[in-house]
C-alpha positions in Angstrom: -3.3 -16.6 -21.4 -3.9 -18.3 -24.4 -2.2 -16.1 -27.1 -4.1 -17.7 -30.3 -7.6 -16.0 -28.8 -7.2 -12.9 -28.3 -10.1 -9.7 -29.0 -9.8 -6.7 -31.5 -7.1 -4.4 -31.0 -7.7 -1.4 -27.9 -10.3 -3.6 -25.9 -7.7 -5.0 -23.9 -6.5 -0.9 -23.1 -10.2 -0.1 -21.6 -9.8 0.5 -18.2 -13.1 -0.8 -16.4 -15.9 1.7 -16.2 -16.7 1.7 -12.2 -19.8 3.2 -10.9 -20.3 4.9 -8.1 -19.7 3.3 -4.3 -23.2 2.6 -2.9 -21.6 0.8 0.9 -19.1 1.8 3.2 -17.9 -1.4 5.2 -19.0 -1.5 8.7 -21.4 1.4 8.4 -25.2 0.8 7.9 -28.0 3.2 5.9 -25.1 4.5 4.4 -26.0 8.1 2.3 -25.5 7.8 -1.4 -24.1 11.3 -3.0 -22.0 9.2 -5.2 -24.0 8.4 -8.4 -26.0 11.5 -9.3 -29.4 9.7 -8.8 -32.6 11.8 -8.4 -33.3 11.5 -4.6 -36.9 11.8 -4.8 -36.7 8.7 -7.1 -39.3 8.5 -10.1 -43.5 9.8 -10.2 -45.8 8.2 -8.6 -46.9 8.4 -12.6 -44.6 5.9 -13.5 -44.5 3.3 -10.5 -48.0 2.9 -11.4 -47.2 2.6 -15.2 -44.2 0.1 -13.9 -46.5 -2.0 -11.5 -49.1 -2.3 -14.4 -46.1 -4.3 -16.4 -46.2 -7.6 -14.3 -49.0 -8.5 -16.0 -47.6 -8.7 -19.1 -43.5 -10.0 -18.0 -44.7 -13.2 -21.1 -45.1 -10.6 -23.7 -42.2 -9.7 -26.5 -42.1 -5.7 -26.7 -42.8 -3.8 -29.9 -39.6 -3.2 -32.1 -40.0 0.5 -33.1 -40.6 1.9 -29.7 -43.6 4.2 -31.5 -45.6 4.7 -28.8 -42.4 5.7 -26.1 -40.7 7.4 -29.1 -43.9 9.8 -29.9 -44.5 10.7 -25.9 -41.2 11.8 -26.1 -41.9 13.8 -29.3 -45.1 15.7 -27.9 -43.2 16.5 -24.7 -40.1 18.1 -26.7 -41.7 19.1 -30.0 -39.5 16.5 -31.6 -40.1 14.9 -35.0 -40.8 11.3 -33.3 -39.4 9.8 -36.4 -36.1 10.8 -35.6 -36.1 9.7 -32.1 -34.2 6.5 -31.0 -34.5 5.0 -27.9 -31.9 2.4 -26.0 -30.9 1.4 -23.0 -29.5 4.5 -21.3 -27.9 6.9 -23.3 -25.3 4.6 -23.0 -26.2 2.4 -25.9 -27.0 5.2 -27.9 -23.2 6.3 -27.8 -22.2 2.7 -27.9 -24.2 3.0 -31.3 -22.3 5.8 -32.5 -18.7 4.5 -32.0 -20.3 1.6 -33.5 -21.8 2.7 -36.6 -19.1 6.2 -37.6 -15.7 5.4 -36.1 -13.5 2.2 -36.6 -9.8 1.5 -37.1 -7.5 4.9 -38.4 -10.6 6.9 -37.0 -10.8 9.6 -34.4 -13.0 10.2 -32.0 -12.8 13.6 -29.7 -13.5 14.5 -26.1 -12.6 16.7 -23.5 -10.3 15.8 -20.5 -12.7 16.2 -18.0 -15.7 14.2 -20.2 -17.6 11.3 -19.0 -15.6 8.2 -19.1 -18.0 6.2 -21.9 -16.7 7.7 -24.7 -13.1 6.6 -24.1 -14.6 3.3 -23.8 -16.7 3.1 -26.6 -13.8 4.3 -28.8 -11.4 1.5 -27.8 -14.1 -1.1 -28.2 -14.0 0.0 -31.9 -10.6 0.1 -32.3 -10.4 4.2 -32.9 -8.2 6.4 -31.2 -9.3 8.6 -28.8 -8.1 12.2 -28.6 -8.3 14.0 -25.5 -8.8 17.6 -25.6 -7.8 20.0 -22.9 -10.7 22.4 -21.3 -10.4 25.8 -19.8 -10.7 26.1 -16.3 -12.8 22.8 -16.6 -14.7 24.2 -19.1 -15.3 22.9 -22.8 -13.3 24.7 -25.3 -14.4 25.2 -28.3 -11.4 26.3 -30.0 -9.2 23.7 -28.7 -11.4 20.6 -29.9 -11.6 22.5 -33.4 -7.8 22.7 -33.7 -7.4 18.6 -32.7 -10.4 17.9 -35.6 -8.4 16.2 -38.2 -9.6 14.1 -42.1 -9.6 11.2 -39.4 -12.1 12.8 -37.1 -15.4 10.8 -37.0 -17.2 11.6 -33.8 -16.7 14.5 -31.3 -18.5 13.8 -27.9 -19.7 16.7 -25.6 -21.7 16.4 -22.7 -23.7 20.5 -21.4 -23.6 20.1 -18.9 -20.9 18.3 -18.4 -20.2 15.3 -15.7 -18.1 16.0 -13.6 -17.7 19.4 -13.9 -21.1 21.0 -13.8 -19.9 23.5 -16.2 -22.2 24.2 -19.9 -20.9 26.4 -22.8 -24.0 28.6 -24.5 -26.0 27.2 -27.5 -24.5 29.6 -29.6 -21.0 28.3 -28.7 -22.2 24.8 -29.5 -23.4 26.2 -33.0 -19.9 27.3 -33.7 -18.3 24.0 -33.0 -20.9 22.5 -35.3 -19.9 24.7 -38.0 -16.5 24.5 -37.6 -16.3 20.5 -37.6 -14.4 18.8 -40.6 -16.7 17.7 -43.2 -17.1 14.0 -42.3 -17.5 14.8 -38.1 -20.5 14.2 -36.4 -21.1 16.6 -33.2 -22.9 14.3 -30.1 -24.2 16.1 -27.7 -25.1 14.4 -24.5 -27.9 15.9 -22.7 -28.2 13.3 -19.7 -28.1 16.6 -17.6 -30.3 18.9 -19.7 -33.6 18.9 -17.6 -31.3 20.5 -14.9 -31.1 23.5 -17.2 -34.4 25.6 -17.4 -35.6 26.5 -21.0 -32.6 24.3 -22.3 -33.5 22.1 -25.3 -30.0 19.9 -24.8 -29.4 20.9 -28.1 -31.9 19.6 -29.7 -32.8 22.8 -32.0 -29.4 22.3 -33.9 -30.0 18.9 -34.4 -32.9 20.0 -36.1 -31.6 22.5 -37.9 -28.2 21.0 -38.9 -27.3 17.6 -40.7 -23.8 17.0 -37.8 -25.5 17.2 -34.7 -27.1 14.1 -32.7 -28.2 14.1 -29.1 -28.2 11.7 -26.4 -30.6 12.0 -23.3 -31.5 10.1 -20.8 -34.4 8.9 -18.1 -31.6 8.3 -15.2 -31.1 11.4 -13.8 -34.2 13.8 -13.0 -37.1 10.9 -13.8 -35.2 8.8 -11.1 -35.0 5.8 -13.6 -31.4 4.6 -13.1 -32.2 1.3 -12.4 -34.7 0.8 -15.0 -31.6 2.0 -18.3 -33.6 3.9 -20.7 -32.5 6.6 -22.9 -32.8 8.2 -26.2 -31.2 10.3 -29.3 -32.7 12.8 -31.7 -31.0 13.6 -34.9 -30.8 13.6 -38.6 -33.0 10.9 -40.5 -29.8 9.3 -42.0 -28.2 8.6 -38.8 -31.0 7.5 -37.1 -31.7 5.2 -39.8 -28.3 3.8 -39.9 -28.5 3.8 -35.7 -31.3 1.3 -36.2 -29.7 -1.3 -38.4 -27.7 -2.0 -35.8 -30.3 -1.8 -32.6 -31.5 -5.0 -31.4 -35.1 -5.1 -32.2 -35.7 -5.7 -28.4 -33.5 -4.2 -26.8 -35.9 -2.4 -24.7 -38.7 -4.4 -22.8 -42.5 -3.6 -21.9 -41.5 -2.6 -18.0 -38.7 0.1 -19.4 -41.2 1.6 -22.4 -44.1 2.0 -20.6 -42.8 3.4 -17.3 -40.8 5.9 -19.6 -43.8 7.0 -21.3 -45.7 7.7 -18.4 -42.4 9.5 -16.5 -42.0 11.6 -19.7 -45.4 12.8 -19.7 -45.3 13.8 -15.9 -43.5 17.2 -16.6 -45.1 18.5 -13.5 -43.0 16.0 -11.1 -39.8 16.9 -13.6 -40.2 20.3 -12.4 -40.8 19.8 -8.8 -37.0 18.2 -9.2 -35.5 20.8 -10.7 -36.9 23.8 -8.7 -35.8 21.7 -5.8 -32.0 20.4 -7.3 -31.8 24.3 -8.1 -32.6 25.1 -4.8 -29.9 22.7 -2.9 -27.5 22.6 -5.6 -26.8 26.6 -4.6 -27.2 26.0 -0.9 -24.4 23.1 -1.0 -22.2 25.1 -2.9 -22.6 28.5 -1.0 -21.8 26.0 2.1 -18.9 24.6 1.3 -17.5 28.0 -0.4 -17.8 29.4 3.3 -15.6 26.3 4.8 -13.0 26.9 1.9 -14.3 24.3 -0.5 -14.8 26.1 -3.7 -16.7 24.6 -6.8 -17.9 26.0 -10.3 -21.2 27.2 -10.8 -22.8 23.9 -11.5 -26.3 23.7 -14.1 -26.7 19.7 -13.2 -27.6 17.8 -10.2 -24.1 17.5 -8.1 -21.1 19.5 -7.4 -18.2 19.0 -8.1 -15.9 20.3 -4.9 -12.3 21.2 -5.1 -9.6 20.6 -2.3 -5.9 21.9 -2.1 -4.1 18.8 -2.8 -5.1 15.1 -3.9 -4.0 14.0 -0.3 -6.5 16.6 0.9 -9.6 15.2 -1.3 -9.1 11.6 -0.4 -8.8 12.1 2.8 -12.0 14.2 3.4 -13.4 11.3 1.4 -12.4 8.7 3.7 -13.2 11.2 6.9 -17.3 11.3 4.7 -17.1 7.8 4.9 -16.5 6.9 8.1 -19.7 9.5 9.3 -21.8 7.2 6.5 -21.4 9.9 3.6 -20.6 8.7 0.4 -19.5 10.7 -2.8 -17.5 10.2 -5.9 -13.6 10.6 -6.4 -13.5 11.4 -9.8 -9.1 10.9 -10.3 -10.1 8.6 -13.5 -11.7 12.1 -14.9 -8.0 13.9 -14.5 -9.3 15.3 -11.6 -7.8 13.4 -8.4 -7.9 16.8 -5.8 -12.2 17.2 -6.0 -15.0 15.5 -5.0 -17.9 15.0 -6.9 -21.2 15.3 -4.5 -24.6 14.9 -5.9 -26.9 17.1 -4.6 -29.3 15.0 -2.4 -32.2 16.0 -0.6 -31.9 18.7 1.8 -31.3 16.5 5.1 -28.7 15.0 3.4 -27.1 18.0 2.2 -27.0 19.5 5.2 -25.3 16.5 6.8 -22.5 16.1 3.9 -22.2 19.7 4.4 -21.1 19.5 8.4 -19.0 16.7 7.6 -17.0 18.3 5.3 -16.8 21.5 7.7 -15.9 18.7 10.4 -13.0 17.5 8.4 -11.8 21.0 7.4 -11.9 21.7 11.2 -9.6 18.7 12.3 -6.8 20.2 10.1 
């Protein structure tokens, strides 16, 4: 290693982000519950709108994302002007670290939050805090007590990944009150459409000048593989946000097949009444085989075993019958099992296995 080149302090202490397994050696047409993907996949809406792109691959995209950013506006009765769009949510957040949290900085989370902000707060050089929840549940009162002069950022995802678990709006209010002067609260919504009549926060961010939220197209418009996804907050911190976007960091394909998926609320629906529908049938299934779970308001659930020996090895049994779902130990969480809720065949089928493996005991 050449010790003369070396990158900023805490880069070297990020633990690689790894997504979840989509193959299972030796085992073909292998079922994906590992990833929290839409099953149905995106509209019909916006594979037309996506198809429609090849005819323009030679083109440069707009910089301002206008038309994308006001679709998204009309749908959630947004100001479009303080809308940001990037590639996944996850480049919003990068944004965030990058632009309000640096060396002597804090950033906040909970223990059981998704892995990006750690990341993001390394790649700054901040320090990340880690905050316990209750009962794997965000706690208000314990994130207010570790807000410090240093605190910069403080990251909550409601619903949260892994968990499931959501605190009220009015809880969220109360954290934004209570935050330290200089504190920005980030709410990421990449779950929200999960939630019926849930705005992902988006009303405080209207009303309140330390609240941004993240969303994203990933989840219920079944656009993983496309990376598109967007913030709403204040004018200042969008404006600062976009001194530091890349003017084209999202291309024709991604805008316009997000604007059409946004604008098909009807097929974002359909998913939901249908998650809502499996999401209690999985759980109510794998209570009765002693596999408990939290009430979940996303699109997976996250299953909890006796022991770590126990979870890992129901995973490895899952895998061998072609099942694949998500260990989630780099979440502090090594005895569950994190199983997105897929389409009913496929829930059924996890289901049985698990009931299988219980049964070989």
């Amino acid at each position: 290693m050449n010790e003369t080149i070396r990158p900023q302090p805490g880069i070297l202490d990020i633990a690689l982000y790894q997504g979840g397994k989509a193959h299972v050696a030796g085992v073909a047409n292998a079922v994906k519950l590992s990833s929290n993907e839409n099953p149905f996949g995106p509209s019909d809406k916006a594979k037309e709108a996506f198809a429609k792109t090849v005819h323009n691959l030679h083109r440069y995209p707009n910089t301002d994302h206008k038309a994308l950013r006001e679709a998204i506006g009309e749908v959630h009765h947004l100001d479009a002007d303080r809308i940001i769009c990037g590639v996944g949510s996850d480049e919003i957040i990068t944004f965030l670290c990058q632009a309000y949290a640096g060396p002597r900085d804090e950033v906040v989370f909970t223990e059981h939050g998704f892995l990006m902000y750690r990341i993001n707060t390394l790649a700054v050089g901040a320090t990340p805090v880690e905050v316990p929840e209750r009962e794997r549940m965000t706690d208000v009162d314990a994130i207010l007590k570790a807000c410090t002069n240093r605190t910069k950022l403080v990251f909550i995802a409601n619903p949260n990944n892994p968990t499931g678990t959501m605190i009220s709006p009015a809880e969220m209010e109360r954290l934004a009150e209570g935050l330290p002067k200089q504190a920005i609260l980030v709410i990421d919504g990449a779950y929200a459409e999960y939630v019926e009549g849930y705005d992902g926060g988006a009303g405080l961010a209207t009303a309140r000048e330390n609240v941004f939220v993240t969303r994203t197209f990933s989840k219920i418009y079944g656009l993983g593989g496309l990376r598109i996804g967007w913030g709403y907050g204040p004018r200042h911190i969008i404006d600062v946000l976009n001194r530091i976007r890349g003017p084209f960091n999202l291309s024709n394909t991604q805008l316009e097949t997000a604007e059409a998926a946004v604008r098909d609320q009807e097929w974002v629906t359909k998913c939901r009444t249908e998650n809502a529908r499996m999401r209690h049938w999985l759980a109510e299934a794998l209570a009765e085989i002693g596999v408990p779970s939290d009430i979940s308001m996303a699109n997976f659930v996250l299953a909890r075993f006796g022991s770590v020996e126990e979870a890992e090895a129901c995973d490895e049994f899952l895998q061998a019958q072609g099942l694949i779902v998500r260990r989630v130990a780099g979440y502090n969480l090594p005895n569950c099992l994190r199983i997105t809720v897929g389409d009913e065949a496929s829930c059924r089928r996890v289901a049985h296995a698990v009931g299988q493996f219980k049964g070989l005991k």
